[in-house]
C-alpha positions in Angstrom: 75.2 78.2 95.4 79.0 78.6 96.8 81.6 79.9 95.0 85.3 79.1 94.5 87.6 82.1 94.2 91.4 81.0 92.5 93.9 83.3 94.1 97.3 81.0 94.9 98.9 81.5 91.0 102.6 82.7 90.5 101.6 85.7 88.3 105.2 84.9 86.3 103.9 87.6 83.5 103.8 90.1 85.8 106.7 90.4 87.7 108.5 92.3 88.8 105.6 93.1 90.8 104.4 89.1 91.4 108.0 89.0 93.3 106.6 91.5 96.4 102.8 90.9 96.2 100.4 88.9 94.9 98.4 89.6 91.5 95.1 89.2 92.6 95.7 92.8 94.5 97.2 94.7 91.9 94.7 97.8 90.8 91.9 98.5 88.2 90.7 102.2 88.9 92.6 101.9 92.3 90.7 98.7 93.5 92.1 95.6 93.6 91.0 93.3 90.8 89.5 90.3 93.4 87.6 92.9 94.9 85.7 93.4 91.5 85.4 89.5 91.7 84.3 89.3 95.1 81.4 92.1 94.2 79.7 90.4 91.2 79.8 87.1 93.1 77.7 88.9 95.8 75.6 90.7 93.0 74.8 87.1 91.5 73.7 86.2 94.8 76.4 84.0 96.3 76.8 84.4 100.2 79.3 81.8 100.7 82.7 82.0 99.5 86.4 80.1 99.8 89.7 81.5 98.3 92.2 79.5 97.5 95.1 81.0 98.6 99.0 80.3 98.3 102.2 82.1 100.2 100.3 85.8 99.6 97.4 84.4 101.8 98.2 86.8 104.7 98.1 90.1 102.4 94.6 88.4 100.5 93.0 87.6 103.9 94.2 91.4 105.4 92.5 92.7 102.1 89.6 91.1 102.3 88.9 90.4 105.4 86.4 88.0 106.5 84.0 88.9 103.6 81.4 91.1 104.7 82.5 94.3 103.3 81.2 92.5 100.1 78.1 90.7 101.2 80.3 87.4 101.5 81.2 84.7 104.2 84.7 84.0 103.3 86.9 80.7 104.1 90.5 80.8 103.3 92.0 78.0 101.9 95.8 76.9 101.4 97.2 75.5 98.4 100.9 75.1 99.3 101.9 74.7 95.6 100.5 76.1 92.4 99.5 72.8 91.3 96.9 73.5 88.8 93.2 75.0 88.6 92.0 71.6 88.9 94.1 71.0 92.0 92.8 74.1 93.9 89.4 72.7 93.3 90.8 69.3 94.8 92.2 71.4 97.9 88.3 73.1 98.5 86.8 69.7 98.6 86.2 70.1 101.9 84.7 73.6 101.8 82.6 72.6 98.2 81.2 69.5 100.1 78.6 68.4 97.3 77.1 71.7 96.4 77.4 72.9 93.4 79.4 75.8 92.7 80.8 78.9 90.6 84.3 79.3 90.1 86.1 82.4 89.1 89.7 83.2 88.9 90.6 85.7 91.5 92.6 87.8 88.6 89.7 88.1 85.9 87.7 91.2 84.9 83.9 90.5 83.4 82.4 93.8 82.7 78.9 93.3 83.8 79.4 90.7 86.4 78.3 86.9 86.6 75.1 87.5 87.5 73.3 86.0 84.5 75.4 83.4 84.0 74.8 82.1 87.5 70.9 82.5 87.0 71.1 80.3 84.2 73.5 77.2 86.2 71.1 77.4 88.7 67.8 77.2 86.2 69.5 74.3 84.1 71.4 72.5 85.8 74.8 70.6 84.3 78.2 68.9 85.3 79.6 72.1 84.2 79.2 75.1 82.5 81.8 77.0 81.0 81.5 80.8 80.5 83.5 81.7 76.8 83.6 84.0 74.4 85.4 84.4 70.8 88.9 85.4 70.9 91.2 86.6 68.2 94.3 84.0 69.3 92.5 81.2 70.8 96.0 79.5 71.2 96.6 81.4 74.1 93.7 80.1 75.9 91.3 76.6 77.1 89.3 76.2 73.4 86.4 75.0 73.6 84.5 73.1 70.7 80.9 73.3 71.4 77.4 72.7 69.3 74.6 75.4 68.3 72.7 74.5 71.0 75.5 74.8 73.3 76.7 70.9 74.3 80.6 70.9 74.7 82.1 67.9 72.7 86.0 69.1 73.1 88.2 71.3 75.5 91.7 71.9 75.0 94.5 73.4 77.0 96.2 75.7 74.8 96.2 73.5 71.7 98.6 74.6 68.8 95.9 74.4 66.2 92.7 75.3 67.8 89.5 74.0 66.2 87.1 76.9 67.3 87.8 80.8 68.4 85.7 80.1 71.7 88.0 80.9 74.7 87.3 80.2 78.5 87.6 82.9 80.4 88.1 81.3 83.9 83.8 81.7 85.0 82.5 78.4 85.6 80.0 76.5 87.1 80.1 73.1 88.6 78.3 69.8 89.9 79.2 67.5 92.6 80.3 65.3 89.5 83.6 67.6 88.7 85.1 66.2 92.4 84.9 62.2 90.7 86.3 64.5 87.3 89.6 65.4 89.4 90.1 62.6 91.2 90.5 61.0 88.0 93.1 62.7 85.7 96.6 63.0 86.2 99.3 65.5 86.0 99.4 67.2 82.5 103.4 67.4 80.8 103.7 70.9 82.6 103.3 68.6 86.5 99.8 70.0 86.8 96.1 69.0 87.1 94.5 70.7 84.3 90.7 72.0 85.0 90.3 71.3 81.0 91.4 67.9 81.6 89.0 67.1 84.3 85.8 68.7 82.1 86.8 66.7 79.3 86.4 63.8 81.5 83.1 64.5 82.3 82.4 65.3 78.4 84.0 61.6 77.7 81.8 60.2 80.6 78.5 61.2 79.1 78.0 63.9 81.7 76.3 67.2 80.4 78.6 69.8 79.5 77.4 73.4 78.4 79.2 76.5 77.1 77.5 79.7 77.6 79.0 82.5 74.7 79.7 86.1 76.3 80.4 89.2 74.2 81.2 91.1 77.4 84.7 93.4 77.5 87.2 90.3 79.4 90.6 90.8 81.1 92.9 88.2 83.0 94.8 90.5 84.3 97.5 88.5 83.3 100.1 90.9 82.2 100.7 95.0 82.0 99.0 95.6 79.2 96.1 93.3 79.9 96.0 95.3 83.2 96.6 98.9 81.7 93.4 97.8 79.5 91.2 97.2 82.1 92.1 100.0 83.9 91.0 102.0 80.5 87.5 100.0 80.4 86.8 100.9 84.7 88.0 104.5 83.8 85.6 104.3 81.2 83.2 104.4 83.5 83.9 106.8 86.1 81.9 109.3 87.9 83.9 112.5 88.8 84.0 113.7 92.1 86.2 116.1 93.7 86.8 115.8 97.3 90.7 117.0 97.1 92.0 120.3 97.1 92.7 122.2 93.9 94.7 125.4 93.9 93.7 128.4 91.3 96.1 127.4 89.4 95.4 124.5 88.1 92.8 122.7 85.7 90.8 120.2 86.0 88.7 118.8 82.8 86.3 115.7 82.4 85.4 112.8 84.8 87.9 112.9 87.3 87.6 111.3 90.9 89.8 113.3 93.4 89.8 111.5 96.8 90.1 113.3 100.1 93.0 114.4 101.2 94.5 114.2 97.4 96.0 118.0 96.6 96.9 119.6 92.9 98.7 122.4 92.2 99.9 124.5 89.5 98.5 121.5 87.4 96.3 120.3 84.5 94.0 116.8 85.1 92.4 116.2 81.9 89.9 112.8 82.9 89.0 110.1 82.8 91.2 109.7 85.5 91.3 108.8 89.0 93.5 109.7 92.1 93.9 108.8 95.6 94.1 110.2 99.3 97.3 111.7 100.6 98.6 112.2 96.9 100.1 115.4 95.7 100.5 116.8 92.0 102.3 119.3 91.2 103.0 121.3 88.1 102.2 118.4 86.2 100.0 117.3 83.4 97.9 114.3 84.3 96.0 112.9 80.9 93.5 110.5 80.4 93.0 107.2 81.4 95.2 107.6 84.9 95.2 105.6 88.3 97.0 107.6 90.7 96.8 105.3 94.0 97.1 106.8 97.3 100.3 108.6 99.1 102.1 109.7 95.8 103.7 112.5 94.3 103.9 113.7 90.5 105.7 116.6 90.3 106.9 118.3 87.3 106.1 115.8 84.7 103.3 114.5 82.0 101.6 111.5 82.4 98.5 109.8 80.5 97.3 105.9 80.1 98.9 105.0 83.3 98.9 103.1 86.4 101.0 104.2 89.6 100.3 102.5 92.5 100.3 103.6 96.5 103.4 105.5 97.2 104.9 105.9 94.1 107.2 109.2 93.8 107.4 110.2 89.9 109.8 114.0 89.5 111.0 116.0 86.5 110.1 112.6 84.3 109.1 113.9 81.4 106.5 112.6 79.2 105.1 108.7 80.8 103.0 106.4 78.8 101.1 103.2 79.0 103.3 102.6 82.0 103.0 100.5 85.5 104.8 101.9 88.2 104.7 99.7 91.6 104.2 101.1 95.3 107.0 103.5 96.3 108.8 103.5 93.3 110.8 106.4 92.5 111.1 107.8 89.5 113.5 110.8 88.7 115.6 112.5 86.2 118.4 114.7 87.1 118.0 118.0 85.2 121.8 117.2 83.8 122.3 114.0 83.8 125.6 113.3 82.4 124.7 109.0 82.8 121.9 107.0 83.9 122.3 104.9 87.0 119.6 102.3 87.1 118.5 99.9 90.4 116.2 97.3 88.5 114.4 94.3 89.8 114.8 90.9 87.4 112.8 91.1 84.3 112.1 94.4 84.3 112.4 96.4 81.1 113.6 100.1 80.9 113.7 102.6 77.5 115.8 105.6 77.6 115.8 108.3 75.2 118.3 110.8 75.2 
């Protein structure tokens, strides 16, 4: 079975940092959340793979490369405009040919990988098969209305009175019969091809059309907070390792990954957190739940439930929580300040406190 990785979106909700790079590369645990989507296609068995990429293809294809760092044959595939999920599907035709295939949005975190689900496409066999699960504020999301035994009757796009708490979660599997699907809907009031549309279609046309329920830990990645949870759930996880440089001075406590070349001193790292090569801390307090990427410096300030990512440069800050710092931002706070003088990119949100 191929695959179809969705990597060409906007990523509006998480700018600033969508307006310099693409979303599908931002960090869980210091690894790029398509790489976590590229692994569990390869766990589930997939060898071939295309990613539908849009004007971040060049930093996507340097990332990952042609694929075999993960077990994968990748093919790269433009979609000029974000037209839609069901448009980037129309775009792979000729890659998809008439196999049948998994997608997965390049910017989605399952905990436990797609492994089962793609055991079960490929044992029963359907038009498509939609991986859900039960969400508090199915608004948000696709709904999908679906039977005990698991036959789909209705998907919605964001519907403002959903009729079930089933959510997809952008894992799917498809027949040759979703290509017929998007050839025949048209634009939705937003200009684009809805994949929902397309799988009613086939759910109108009599074609078969299962849901597969997953109490698995989910993230889209969509926004900061989505993103800061995720990277909670990884850290979760982690197996400490120290391969940096601690002085005498300092403390380190709990599952903490220290990568080569990484140096602390004068400093207290209380894991689960992780922290990457060339990065210095320095009488600071590092709590739980951190992702320090690589090339950064902390130095006299406390940070917990954070993200910072390559390069960033955080001094005599304080106290930092639940925040998101991008590559080679600086953050810095004079020890008198007598005002604040602030260079902000659009949509960016900043509290001071005196």
């Amino acid at each position: 079975m191929k695959a179809l990785v969705l990597a060409g979106g906007t990523g509006s909700r998480l700018r600033p940092f969508t307006h310099t790079g693409t979303k599908q590369l931002l960090p869980i645990a210091n690894k790029p959340v398509l790489f976590y989507v590229l692994e569990s296609l390869a766990a589930a068995g997939v060898r071939e793979a295309g990613i539908v990429v849009g004007s971040y293809a060049d930093d996507i294809r340097l990332a990952a490369g042609d694929g075999s760092a993960f077990g994968l044959d990748l093919t790269y595939i433009r979609q000029d405009s974000p037209l839609g999920l069901a448009h980037a599907v129309s775009v792979a035709r000729g890659f998809l040919a008439d196999d049948d295939f998994l997608l997965h949005l390049g910017d989605n975190y399952l905990d436990g990988g797609v492994t089962d689900f793609a055991a079960r496409a490929a044992a029963e066999p359907a038009a498509a098969r939609l991986l859900v699960t039960a969400v508090p504020d199915p608004a948000a999301f696709g709904v999908v209305e679906a039977d005990p035994a698991g036959r789909v009757h209705r998907v919605e796009e964001k519907p403002d009175r959903p009729r079930s708490d089933l959510a997809l979660i952008g894992v799917y599997a498809f027949g040759p019969v979703v290509h017929e699907a998007v050839a025949a809907i048209r634009p939705s009031a937003r200009g684009e091809l809805e994949l929902t549309h397309a799988i009613q279609w086939l759910v109108d046309h009599g074609h078969d059309v299962r849901a597969d329920v997953t109490t698995s830990v989910w993230r889209d990645t969509g926004s900061v907070d989505d993103m800061l949870e995720a990277n909670r759930h990884v850290l979760d996880r982690l197996d400490g390792r120290l391969d940096g440089k601690i002085d005498p001075d300092s403390a380190v406590v709990g599952r903490v990954h220290l990568h080569e070349g990484a140096v602390v001193r004068g400093s207290r790292i209380t894991g689960p957190v992780v922290i990457g090569p060339g990065t210095v801390i320095s009488d600071a307090v590092i709590g739980p739940y951190t992702s320090i990427g690589a090339n950064c410096r902390v130095h006299d300030s406390s940070i917990e439930g954070s993200v910072l990512l390559d390069g960033a440069d955080v001094d005599r800050a304080g106290r930092i929580e639940r925040s998101f710092i991008g590559r080679d931002a600086v953050v810095t706070v004079p020890r008198h300040p007598y005002a604040h003088r602030l260079v902000l990119g659009d949509h960016s949100k900043v509290h001071l406190h005196p």
